[in-house]
LOFIPA-114737 format. One record per residue (C-alpha): residue in three letters; x, y, z. Coordinates in steps of 0.02 Angstrom, whole numbers, plus 50000, padded with zeros to 5 digits. Each point is the difference from the previous one (the first is absolute). Layout:
<rs>
R  type      u      v      w
R   ALA      X      Y      Z
...
</rs>
This chain:
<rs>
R  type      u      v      w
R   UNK  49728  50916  49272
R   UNK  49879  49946  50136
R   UNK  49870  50061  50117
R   UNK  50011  50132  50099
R   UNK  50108  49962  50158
R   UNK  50101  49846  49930
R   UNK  50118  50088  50018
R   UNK  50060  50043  49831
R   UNK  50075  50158  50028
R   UNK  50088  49935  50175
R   UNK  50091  49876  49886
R   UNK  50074  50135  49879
R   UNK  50040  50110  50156
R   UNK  50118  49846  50068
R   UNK  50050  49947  49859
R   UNK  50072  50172  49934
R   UNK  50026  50095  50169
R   UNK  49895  50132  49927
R   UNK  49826  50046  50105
R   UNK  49856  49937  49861
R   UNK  49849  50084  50088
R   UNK  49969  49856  50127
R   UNK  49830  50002  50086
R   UNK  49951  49942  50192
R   UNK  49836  50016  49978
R   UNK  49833  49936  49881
R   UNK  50007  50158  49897
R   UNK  50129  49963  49851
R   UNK  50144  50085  49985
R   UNK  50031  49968  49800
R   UNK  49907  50095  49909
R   UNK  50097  50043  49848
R   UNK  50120  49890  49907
R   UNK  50177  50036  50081
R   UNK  50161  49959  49909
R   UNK  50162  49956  50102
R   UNK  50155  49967  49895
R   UNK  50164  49927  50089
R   UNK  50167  49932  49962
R   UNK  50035  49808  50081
R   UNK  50177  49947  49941
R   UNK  50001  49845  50136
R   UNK  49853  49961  49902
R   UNK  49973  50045  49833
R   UNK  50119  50101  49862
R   UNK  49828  50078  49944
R   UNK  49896  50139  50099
R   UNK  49841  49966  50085
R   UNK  49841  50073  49976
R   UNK  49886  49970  50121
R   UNK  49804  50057  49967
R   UNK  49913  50032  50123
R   UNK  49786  49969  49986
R   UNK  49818  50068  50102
R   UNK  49911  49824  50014
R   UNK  49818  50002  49943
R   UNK  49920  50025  50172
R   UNK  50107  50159  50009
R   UNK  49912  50122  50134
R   UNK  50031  50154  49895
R   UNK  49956  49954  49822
R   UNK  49885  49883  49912
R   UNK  50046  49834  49939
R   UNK  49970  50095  49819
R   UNK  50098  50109  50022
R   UNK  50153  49887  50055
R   UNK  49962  49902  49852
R   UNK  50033  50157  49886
R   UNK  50143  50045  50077
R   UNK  50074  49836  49996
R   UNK  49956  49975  49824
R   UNK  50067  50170  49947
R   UNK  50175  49965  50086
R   UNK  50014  49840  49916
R   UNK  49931  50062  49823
R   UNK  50140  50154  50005
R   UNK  50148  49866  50072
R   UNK  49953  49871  49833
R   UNK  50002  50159  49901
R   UNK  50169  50027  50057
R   UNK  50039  49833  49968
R   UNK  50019  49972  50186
R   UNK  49938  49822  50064
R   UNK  49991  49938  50170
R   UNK  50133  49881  50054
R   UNK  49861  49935  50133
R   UNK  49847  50042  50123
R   UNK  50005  49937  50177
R   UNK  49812  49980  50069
R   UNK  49999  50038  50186
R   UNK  49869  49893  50117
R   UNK  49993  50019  50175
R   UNK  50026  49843  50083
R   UNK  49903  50032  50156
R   UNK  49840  50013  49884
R   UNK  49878  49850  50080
R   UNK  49907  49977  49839
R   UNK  50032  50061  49805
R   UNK  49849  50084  49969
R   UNK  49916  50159  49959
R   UNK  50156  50133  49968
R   UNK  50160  49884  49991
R   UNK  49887  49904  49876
R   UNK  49971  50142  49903
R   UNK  50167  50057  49984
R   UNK  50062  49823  49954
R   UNK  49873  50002  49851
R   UNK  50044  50169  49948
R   UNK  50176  49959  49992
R   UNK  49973  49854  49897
R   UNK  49914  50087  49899
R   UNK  50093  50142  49985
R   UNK  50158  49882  49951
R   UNK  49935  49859  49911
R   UNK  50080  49802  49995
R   UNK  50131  50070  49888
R   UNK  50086  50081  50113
R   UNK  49980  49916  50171
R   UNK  50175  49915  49972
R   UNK  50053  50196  50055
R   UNK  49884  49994  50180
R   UNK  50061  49978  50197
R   UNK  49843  49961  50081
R   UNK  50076  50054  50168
R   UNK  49887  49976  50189
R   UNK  50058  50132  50100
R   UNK  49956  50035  50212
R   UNK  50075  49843  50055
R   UNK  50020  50075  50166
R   UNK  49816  50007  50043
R   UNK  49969  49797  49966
R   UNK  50075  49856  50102
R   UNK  50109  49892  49877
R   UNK  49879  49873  50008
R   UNK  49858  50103  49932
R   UNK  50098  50106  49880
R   UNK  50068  49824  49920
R   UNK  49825  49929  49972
R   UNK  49937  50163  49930
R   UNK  50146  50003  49881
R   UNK  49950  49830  49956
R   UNK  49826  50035  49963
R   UNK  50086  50140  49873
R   UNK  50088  49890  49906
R   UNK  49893  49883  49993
R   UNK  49818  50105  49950
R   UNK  50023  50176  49976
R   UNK  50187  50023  49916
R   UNK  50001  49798  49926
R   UNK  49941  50060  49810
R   UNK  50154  50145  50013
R   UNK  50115  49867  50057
R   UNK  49978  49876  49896
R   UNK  50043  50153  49843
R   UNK  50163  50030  50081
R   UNK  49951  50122  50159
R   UNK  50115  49979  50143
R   UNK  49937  50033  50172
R   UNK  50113  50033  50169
R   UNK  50004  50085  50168
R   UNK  50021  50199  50045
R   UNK  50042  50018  50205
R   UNK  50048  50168  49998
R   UNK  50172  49969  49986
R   UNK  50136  50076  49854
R   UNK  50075  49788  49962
R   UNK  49805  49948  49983
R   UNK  49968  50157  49876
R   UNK  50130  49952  49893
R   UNK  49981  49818  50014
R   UNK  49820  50047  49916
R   UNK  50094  50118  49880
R   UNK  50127  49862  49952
R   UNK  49904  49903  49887
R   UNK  49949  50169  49893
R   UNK  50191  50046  50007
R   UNK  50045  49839  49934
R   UNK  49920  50027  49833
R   UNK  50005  50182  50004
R   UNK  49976  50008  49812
R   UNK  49890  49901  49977
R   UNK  49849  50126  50007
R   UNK  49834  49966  49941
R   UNK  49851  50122  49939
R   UNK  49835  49974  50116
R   UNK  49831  49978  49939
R   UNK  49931  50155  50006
R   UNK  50156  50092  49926
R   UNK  49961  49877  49841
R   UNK  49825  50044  50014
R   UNK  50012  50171  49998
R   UNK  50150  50031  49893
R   UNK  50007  49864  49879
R   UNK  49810  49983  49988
R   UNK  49946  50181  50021
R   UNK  49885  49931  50108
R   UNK  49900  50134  50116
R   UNK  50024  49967  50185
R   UNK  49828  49940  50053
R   UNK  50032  49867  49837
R   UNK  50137  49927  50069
R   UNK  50001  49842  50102
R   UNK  50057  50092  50191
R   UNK  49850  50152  49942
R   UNK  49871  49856  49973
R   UNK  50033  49892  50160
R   UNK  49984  50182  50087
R   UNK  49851  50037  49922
R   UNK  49909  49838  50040
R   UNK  50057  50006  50182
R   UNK  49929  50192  50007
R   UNK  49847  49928  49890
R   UNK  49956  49887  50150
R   UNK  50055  50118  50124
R   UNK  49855  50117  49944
R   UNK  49888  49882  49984
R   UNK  50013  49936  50180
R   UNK  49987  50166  50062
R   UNK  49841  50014  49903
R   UNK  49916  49858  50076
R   UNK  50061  50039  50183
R   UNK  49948  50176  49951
R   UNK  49808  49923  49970
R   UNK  50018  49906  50165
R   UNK  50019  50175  50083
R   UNK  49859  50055  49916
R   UNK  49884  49857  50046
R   UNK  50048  50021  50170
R   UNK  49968  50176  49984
R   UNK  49811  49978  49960
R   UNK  49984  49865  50140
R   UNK  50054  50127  50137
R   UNK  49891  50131  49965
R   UNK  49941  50121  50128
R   UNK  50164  49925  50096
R   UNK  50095  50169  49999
R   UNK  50162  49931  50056
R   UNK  50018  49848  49882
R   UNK  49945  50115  49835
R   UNK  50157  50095  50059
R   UNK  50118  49862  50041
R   UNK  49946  49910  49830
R   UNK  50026  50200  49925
R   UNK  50166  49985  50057
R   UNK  50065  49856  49945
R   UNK  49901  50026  49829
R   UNK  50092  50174  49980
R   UNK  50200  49905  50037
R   UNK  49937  49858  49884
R   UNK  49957  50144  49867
R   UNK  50178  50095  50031
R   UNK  50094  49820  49951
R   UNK  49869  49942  49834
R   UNK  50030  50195  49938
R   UNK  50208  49960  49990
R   UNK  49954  49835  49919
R   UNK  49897  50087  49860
R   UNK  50131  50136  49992
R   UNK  50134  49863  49940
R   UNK  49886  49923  49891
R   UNK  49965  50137  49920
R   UNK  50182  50066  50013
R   UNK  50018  49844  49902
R   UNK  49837  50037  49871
R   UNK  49912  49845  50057
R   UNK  49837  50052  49969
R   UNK  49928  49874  50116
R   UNK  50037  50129  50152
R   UNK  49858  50107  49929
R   UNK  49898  49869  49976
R   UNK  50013  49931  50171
R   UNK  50000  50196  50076
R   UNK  49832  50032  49937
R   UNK  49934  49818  50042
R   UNK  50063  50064  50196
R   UNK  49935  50176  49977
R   UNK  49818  49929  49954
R   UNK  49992  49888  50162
R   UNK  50044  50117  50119
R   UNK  49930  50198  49916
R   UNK  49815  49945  50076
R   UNK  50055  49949  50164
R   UNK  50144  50138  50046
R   UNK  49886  50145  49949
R   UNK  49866  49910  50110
R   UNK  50127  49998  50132
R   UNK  50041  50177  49972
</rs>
């Protein structure tokens, strides 16, 4: 699991000689859960199943729904009485600053596993090749010390991916190790166990309040735009620039109420008619 372009699926393509759907460009490449299951005698007497997973900045899906998919793979593997033997967390190493999406793919993942079962995580950096060792070293450091220190300190183990087969399985080796000893993630238990609904459970509700203040940011630069709006009038060319850039503002808060309410969290309507009132006046003015 990771962010799009960590390079999740370049690792399973190396690592298994199969071609995993790598991308070479922003757009992501995973956007369904892949499953890629291999023999490794030098390595393990036990196959190996590697999953495959869209992060949730995908460019073809909303982080929603990646969530449900995610959630419905694991709910139907804990059915089956199928639990992971680990996750490895991809994080790209030339990355100047955790913020933004790597940060919200770190929380979702915590979330989404819960303390229990971060004995079972590789937090792994990945595009070593585009730092100087100097940099890439006191990045890792800032990792392990901020970011990953909570996971580490419950059992997480952390290491190097530089494109190479030996580092891929030097990664793997620690999830080999203690191949059965597999562990059942938070939101399988929430779901499963507690017949807990998905927007209930503790990965739905960190989503939620991250597309609660998404919304509501977009609302207030939305009101900006407006106020702007009324200032420039009789300026043709502003009213139309401001239009603009009202009208790609719109496209993005409408996909943010659509997984809210893809969700049934009523507050999308709430805030959708709050929006609607500011700007009905104005745009049919404008019109």
């Amino acid at each position: 699991m990771g962010p799009t372009g960590t390079g999740k699926s370049t690792f399973i393509s190396i690592v298994t000689g199969i071609e995993a759907g790598v991308g070479h460009s922003l757009n992501s490449c995973t956007s369904t859960i892949n499953n890629v299951k291999l023999s490794f005698p030098a390595y393990s007497e036990c196959d190996i199943v590697f999953v495959d997973t869209p992060g949730f900045d995908d460019t073809n899906k909303s982080d929603v729904e990646i969530l449900n998919m995610i959630a419905d793979w694991l709910q139907k593997r804990y059915r089956q009485e199928i639990l992971l033997s680990g996750l490895v967390y991809f994080h790209r190493i030339s990355d100047n600053r955790m913020a933004g999406t790597p940060l919200k793919n770190l929380d979702m993942f915590k979330k989404l596993c819960g303390d229990n079962a971060f004995g079972n995580v590789i937090l792994a950096t990945s595009m070593w090749d585009e730092v100087d060792i100097e940099t890439g070293i006191a990045r890792e450091r800032e990792l392990a010390e901020k970011y990953w220190a909570g996971m580490l300190k419950c059992g997480t183990t952390m290491g190097r991916f530089t494109g190479t087969r030996e580092s891929a399985f030097s990664l793997l080796a620690p999830l080999i190790d203690t191949a059965n000893e597999r562990q059942r993630v938070l939101l399988q238990e929430e779901m499963v166990d507690m017949h807990k609904m998905l927007r209930a459970t503790s990965a739905g509700q960190s989503l939620f309040s991250k597309m609660e203040s998404l919304v509501r940011h977009r609302q207030e630069v939305l009101v900006k735009i407006r106020d702007e709006m009324r200032r420039a009038s009789g300026d043709s060319a502003t009213i139309m620039a401001l239009m603009a850039e009202y009208m790609q503002l719109k496209v993005k808060l409408d996909t943010a109420l659509s997984d809210m309410e893809a969700m049934k969290l009523p507050v999308g309507q709430r805030l959708l008619r709050s929006i609607t009132r500011i700007f009905e006046g104005h745009t049919a003015r404008a019109g």
